[in-house]
C-alpha positions in Angstrom: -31.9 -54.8 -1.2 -29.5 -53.0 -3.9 -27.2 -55.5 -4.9 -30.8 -57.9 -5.3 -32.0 -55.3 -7.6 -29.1 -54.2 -9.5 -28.3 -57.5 -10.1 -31.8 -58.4 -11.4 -31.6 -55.0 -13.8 -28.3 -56.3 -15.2 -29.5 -59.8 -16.2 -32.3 -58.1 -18.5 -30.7 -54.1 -19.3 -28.4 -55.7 -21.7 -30.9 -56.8 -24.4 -32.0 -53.5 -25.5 -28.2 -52.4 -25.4 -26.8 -55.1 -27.5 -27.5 -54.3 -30.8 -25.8 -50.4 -30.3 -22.7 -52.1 -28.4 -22.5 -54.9 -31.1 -22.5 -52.6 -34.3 -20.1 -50.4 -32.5 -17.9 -53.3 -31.0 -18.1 -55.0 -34.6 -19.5 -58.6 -32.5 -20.4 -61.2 -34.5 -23.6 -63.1 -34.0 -21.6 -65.8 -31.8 -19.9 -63.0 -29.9 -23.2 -61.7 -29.5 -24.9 -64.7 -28.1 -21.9 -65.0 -25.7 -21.7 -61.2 -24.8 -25.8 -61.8 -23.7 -25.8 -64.6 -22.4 -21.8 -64.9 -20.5 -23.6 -63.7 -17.3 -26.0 -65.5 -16.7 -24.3 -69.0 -17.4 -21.5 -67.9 -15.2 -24.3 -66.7 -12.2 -26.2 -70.1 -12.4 -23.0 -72.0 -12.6 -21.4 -70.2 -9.3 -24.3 -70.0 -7.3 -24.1 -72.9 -5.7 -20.2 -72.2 -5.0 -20.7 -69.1 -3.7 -23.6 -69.6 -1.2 -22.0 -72.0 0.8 -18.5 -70.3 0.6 -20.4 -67.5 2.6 -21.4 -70.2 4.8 -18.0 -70.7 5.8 -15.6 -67.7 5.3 -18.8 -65.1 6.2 -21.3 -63.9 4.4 -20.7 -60.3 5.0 -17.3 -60.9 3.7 -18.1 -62.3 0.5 -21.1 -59.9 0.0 -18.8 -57.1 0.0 -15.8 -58.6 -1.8 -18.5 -59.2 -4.9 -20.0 -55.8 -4.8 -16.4 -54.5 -5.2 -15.8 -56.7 -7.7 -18.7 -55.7 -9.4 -18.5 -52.4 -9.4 -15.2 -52.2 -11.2 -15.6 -55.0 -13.3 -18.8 -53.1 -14.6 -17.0 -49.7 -15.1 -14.4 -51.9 -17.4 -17.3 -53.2 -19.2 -18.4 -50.1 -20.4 -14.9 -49.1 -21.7 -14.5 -52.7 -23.1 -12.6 -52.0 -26.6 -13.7 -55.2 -28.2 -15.9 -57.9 -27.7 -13.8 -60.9 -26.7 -12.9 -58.3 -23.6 -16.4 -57.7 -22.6 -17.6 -61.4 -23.4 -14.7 -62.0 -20.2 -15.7 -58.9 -18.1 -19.1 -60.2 -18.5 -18.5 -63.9 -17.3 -16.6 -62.7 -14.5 -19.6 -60.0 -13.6 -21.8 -63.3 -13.5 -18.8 -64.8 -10.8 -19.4 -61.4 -9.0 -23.3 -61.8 -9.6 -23.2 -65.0 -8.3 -22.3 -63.6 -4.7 -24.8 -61.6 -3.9 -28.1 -63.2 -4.2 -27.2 -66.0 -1.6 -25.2 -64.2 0.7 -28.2 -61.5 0.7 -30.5 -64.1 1.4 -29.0 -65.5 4.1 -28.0 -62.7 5.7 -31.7 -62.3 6.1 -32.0 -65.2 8.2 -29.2 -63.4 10.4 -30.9 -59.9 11.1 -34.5 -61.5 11.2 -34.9 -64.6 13.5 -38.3 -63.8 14.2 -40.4 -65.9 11.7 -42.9 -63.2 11.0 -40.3 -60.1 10.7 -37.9 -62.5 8.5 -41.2 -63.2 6.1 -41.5 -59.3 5.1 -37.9 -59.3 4.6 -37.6 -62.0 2.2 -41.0 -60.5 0.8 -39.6 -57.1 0.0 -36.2 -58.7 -1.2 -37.9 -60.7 -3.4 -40.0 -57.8 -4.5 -36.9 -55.9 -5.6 -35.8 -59.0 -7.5 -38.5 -59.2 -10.2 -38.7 -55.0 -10.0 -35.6 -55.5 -11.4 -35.9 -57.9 -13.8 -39.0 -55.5 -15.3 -37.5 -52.2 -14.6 -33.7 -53.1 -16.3 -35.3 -52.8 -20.3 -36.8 -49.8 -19.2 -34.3 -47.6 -17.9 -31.7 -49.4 -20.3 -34.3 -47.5 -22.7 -33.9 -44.5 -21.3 -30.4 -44.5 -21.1 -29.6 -45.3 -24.6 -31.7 -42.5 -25.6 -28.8 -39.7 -23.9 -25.8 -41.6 -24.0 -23.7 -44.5 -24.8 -23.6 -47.9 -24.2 -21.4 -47.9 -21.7 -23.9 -46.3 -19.7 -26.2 -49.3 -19.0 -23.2 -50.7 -17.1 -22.0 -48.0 -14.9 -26.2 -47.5 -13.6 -24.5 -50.2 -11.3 -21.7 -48.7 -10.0 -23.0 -45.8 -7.5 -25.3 -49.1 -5.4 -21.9 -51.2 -5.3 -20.1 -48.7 -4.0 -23.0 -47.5 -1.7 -22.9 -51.5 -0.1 -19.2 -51.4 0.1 -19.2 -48.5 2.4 -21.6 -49.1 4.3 -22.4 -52.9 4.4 -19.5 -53.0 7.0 -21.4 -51.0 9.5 -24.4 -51.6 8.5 -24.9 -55.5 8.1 -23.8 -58.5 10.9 -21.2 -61.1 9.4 -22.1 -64.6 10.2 -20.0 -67.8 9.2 -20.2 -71.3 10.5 -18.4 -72.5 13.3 -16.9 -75.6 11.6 -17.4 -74.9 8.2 -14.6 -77.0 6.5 -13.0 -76.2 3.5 -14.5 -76.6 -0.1 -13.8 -79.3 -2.4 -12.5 -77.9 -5.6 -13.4 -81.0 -7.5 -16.9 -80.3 -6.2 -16.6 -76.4 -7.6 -15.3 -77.7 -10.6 -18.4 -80.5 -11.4 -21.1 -78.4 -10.1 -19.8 -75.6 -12.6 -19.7 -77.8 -15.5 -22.6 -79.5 -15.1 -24.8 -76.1 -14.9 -22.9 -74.4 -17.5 -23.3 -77.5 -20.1 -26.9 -78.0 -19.0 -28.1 -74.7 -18.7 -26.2 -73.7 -22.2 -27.2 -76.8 -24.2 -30.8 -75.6 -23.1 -30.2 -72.5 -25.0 -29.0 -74.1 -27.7 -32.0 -76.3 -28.2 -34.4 -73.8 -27.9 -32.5 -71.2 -30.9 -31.3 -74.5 -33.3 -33.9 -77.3 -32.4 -33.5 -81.0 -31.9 -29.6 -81.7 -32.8 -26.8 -83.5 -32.3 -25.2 -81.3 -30.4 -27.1 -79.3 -28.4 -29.1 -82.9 -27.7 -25.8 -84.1 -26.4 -24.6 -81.4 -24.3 -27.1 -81.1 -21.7 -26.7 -85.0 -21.3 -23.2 -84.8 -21.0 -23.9 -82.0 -18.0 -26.6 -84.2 -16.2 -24.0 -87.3 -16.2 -21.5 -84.6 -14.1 -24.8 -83.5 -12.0 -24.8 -87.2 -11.0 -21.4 -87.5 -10.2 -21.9 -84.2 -8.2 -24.1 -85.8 -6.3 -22.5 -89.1 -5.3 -19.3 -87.1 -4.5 -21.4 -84.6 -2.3 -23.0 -88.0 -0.6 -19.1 -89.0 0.2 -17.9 -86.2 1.7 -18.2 -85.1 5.6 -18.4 -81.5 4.5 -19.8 -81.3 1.0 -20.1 -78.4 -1.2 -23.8 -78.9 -1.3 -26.1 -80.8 1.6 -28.1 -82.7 -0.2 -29.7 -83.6 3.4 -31.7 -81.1 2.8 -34.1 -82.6 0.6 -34.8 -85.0 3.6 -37.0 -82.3 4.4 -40.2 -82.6 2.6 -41.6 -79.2 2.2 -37.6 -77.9 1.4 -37.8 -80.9 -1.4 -41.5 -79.6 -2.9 -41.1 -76.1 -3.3 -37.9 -76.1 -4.4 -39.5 -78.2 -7.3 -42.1 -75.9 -7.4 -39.6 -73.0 -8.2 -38.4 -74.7 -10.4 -41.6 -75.6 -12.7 -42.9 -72.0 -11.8 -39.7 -70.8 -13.7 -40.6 -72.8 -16.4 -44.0 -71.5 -17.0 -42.9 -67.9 -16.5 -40.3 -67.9 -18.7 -42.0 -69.6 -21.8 -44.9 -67.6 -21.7 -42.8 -64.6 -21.1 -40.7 -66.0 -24.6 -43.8 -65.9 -26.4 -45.8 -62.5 -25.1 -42.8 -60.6 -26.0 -42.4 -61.9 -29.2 -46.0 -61.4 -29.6 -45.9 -57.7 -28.4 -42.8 -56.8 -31.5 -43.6 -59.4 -34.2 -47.4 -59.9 -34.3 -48.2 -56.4 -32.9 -44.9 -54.2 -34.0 -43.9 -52.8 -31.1 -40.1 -51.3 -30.6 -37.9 -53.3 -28.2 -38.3 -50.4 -25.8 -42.1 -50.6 -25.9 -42.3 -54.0 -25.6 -40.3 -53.6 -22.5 -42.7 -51.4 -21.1 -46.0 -53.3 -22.0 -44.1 -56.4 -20.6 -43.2 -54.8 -17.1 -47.3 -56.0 -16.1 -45.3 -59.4 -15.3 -42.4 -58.0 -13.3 -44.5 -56.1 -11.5 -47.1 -58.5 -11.1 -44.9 -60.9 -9.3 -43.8 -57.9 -7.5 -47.4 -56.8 -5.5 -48.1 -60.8 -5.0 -44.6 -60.7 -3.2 -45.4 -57.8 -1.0 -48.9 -59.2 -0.7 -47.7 -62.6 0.4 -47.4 -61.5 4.3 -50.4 -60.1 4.8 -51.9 -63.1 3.2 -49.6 -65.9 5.6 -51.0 -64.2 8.8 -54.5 -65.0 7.6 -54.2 -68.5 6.3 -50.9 -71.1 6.4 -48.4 -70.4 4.3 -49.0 -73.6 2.1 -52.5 -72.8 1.6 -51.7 -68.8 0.5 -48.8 -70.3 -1.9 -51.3 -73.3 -3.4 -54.3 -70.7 -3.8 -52.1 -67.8 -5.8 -50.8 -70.8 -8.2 -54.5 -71.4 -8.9 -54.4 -67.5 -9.4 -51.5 -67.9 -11.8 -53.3 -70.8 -13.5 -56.4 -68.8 -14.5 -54.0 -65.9 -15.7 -52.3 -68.5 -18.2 -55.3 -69.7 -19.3 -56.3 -65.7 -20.1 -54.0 -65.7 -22.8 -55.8 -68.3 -25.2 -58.2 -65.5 -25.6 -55.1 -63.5 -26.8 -55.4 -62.7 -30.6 -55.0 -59.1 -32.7 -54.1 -55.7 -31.3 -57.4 -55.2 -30.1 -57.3 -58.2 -27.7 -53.7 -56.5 -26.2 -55.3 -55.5 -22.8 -56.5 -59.3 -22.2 -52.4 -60.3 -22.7 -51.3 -57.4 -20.1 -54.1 -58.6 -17.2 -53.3 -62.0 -18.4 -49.4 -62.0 -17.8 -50.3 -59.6 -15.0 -52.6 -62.2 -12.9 -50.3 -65.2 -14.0 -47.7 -63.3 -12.2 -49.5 -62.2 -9.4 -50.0 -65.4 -8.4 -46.4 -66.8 -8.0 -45.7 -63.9 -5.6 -46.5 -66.0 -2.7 -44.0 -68.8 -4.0 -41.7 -66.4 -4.0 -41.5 -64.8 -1.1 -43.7 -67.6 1.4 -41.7 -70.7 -0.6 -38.4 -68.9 -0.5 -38.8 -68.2 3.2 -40.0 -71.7 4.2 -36.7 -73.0 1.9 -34.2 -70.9 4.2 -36.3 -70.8 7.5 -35.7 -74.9 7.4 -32.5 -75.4 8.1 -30.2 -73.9 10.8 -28.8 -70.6 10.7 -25.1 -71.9 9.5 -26.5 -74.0 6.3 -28.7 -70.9 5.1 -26.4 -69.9 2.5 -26.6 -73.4 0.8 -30.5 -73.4 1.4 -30.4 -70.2 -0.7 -28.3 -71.4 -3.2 -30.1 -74.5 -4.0 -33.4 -71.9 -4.6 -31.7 -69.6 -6.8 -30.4 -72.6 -9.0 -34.3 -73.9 -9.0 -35.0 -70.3 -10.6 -32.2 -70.1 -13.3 -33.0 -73.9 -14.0 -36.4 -73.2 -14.3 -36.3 -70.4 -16.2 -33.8 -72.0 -18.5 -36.2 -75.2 -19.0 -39.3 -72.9 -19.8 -37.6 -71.3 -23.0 -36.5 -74.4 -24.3 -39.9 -76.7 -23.5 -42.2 -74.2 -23.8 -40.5 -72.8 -26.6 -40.5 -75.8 -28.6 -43.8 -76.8 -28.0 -45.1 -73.2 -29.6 -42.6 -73.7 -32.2 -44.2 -77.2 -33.0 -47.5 -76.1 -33.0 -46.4 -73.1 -35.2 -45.0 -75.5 -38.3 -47.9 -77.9 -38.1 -49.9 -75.1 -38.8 -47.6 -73.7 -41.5 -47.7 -77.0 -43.2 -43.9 -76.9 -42.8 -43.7 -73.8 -44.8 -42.7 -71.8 -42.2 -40.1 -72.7 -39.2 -40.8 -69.3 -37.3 -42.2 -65.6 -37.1 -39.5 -64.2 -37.9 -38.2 -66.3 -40.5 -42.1 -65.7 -42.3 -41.5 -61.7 -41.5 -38.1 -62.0 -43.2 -39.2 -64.1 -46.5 -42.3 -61.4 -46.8 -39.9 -58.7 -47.7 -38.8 -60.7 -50.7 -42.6 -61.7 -52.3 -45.1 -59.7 -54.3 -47.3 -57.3 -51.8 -50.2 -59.6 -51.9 -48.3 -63.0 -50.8 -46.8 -61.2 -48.5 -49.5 -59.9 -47.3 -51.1 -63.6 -47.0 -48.0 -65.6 -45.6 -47.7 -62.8 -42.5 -51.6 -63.3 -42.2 -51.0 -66.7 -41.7 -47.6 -66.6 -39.9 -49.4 -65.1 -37.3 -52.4 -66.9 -37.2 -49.8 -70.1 -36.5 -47.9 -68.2 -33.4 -51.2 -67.1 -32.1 -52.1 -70.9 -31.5 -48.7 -71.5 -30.0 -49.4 -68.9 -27.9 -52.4 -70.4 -27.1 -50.9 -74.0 -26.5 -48.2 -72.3 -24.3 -51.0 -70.6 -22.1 -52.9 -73.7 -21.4 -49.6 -76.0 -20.9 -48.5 -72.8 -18.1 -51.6 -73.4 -16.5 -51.3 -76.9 -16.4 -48.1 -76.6 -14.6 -49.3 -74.1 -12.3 -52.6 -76.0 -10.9 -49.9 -79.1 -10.8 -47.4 -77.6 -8.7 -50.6 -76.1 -6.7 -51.4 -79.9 -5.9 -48.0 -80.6 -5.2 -47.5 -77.5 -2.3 -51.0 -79.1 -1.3 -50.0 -82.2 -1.0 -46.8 -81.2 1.4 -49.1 -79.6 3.4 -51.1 -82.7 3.8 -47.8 -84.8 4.7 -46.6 -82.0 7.1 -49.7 -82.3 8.8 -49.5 -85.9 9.3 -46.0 -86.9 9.5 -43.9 -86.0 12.2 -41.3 -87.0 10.4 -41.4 -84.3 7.8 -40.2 -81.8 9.9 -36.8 -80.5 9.7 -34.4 -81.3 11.9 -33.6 -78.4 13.3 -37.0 -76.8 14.2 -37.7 -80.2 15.9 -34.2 -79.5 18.1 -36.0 -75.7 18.6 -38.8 -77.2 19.6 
């Protein structure tokens, strides 16, 4: 569980730590997009890599060898003297990153073979996940407050060096008996066609429809597709895209995938609602934000208790429903007095993916044999990032549209209306912010009626696999048939 949640609190304890480290690193606004976002483009680009490298050299092995690396890579990040060095230490603490998630994951499938025991497991390691993701602002906050910058990166070190002692006695190894070895072509074009995808994402979402970050993102899905026909040629591919023969693997890993996309957008717009529209400091908006973290969090520990009193499909379909009504809680969203109504609204929408988490992740890695978990894993952890990704950029834009039609094209954002009122006469300031936040507002609206379209759609879709499970023999995987 500590390298899950320390990894999770580094993705999100940067952001309230980069404008401190910037001014005193003197990074640029391209350095700092880089410096933020290095990691995570390097973590969803090796993912895939790295979980079925544990596969074959052992997943012990590699979990270690990346919580070293991690540990001293993030005590040279807080020393870093400029910002092109930490823009590298970061990427490479996103190859490091990229370690840990899968091998943890599938290690789980190693010291739990009992279904029911294995189901808590991935429940509490998904719990620490999105505990992470909340808690990381918050005690980046705190930190900042008594010391450096610097600090936020060492609050990883004594965890890392915690697993690297003790993961040897502590944890099995497990690697497969005829592995292979891995295709560096294969590394090399699923790499690229994340990093260009994932990134040209980003860029769509911060400089709207343009030639370039239009193009990008195409250019990555052409590699994706010549990923996949290489991974179809190849006795021992990087990636066994057999897998999604298996009908309920194939579902909810779409349905990670589109959850991700949901969350993240209306998580985009509630924080920018919580420090434009309302005020709030970065560090306060971190704390009336950590509802969703947390949310997610009790719906994973929940999601046991709920799978021994109904199937899992039906527990996963009924807390999208959940999630559904939470989204549509935040049309009702409007002033500072209606803040309450946001919190319970990201709250229940988060609640509900908890099972889909923790139930979808299990049925993901509890389908496949013990020897191809750490590709099983991988392939769900690139769902999330894709997802997550896709919901900033879609969701984002759609707010964003809604936004400058009701501007009348006055306006292209929030910020770009809180940033003009400071050069106007009190009273048309005073009207254009008035209005500037009457047009967010309704893309926030839009944004929580478009997430709770997508969550009672994925909801039919995990019912739906249930129905064909039910009936179709040949929707079971291979090797619980072979058990069986």
């Amino acid at each position: 569980m500590l390298p899950t949640l320390i990894v999770a609190m580094d993705t999100t304890a940067l952001l309230l730590a980069l404008p401190r480290l910037s001014a005193d690193l003197g990074a640029g606004s391209v350095q700092q997009l880089w410096i933020s976002d290095g990691y995570g483009f390097m973590v969803a680009g090796m993912v895939i890599t790295m979980g079925t490298l544990g596969d074959r050299i052992g997943r012990r092995r590699l979990l270690i060898t990346g919580a070293a690396a991690f540990a001293v890579l993030s005590v040279v990040a807080a020393f870093a003297a400029d910002p092109l060095m930490l823009i590298v230490v970061r990427a490479l603490l996103g190859i490091a990153g990229a370690t840990l998630a899968p091998s943890t994951l599938a290690l789980l499938t190693t010291m739990f073979p009992d279904a029911r025991r294995r189901g808590k497991a991935i429940a509490v390691w998904a719990t620490c996940q999105f505990t992470g993701g909340a808690l990381g602002p918050v005690l980046a906050g705190s930190l900042l407050q008594h010391f450096w910058w610097g600090s936020v990166f060492l609050a990883a070190v004594p965890a890392m060096v915690l697993l690297v002692l003790a993961g040897p006695v502590l944890l099995p190894e497990f690697r497969a008996d005829h592995a292979g070895r891995l295709d560096p072509a294969s590394v090399g074009l699923s790499l690229a066609a994340v990093l260009l995808i994932v990134y040209g994402i980003k860029r769509l979402t911060v400089e709207g429809l343009s030639v370039v970050p239009a193009v990008v993102p195409i250019v990555g899905a052409a590699l994706g597709w010549l990923f996949v026909r290489r991974q179809l040629r190849l006795d021992t591919p990087l990636l066994d895209l057999r897998l999604f023969r298996n009908r309920p693997f194939t579902a909810v890993i779409i349905a990670l995938v589109l959850a991700g996309i949901a969350m993240a957008g209306t998580g985009l717009q509630v924080t920018q609602y919580l420090q434009s529209v309302l005020g709030f400091s970065p560090f306060a908006s971190a704390v009336l934000f950590a509802p969703m973290g947390l949310g997610v969090a009790v719906g994973t520990m929940a999601a046991p208790a709920l799978a021994r009193r109904m199937k899992q499909t039906t527990a996963i379909a009924g807390g999208l429903v959940v999630s559904a009504l939470g989204g549509l809680l935040l049309v009702g969203v409007d002033g500072a007095s209606t803040l309450p109504l946001a919190m319970i609204g990201i709250a229940v929408l988060a609640l509900g993916t908890g099972p889909l988490f923790a139930l979808g992740t299990g049925l993901v890695v509890g389908s496949v044999p013990p020897e191809r978990a750490g590709s099983a894993a991988s392939m769900s952890e690139t769902g999330s990032y894709l997802g997550g990704s896709l919901g900033f950029a879609l969701l984002g834009v759609a707010a964003a549209v809604v936004y400058r039609d009701r501007m009348g094209g006055t306006s292209d954002s929030l910020a770009g209306a809180i940033a003009a009122g400071r050069h106007l006469p009190a009273g048309q300031a005073t009207e254009l912010l008035h209005s500037a936040r009457e047009a967010f507002l309704a893309g926030l609206h839009v944004t929580g009626v478009v997430a709770a379209v997508i969550f009672a759609g994925t909801a039919v879709l995990i019912h739906t696999m249930r129905s064909a499970t039910r009936t179709t023999p040949a929707a079971l995987p291979d090797y619980e048939a072979a058990r069986s």
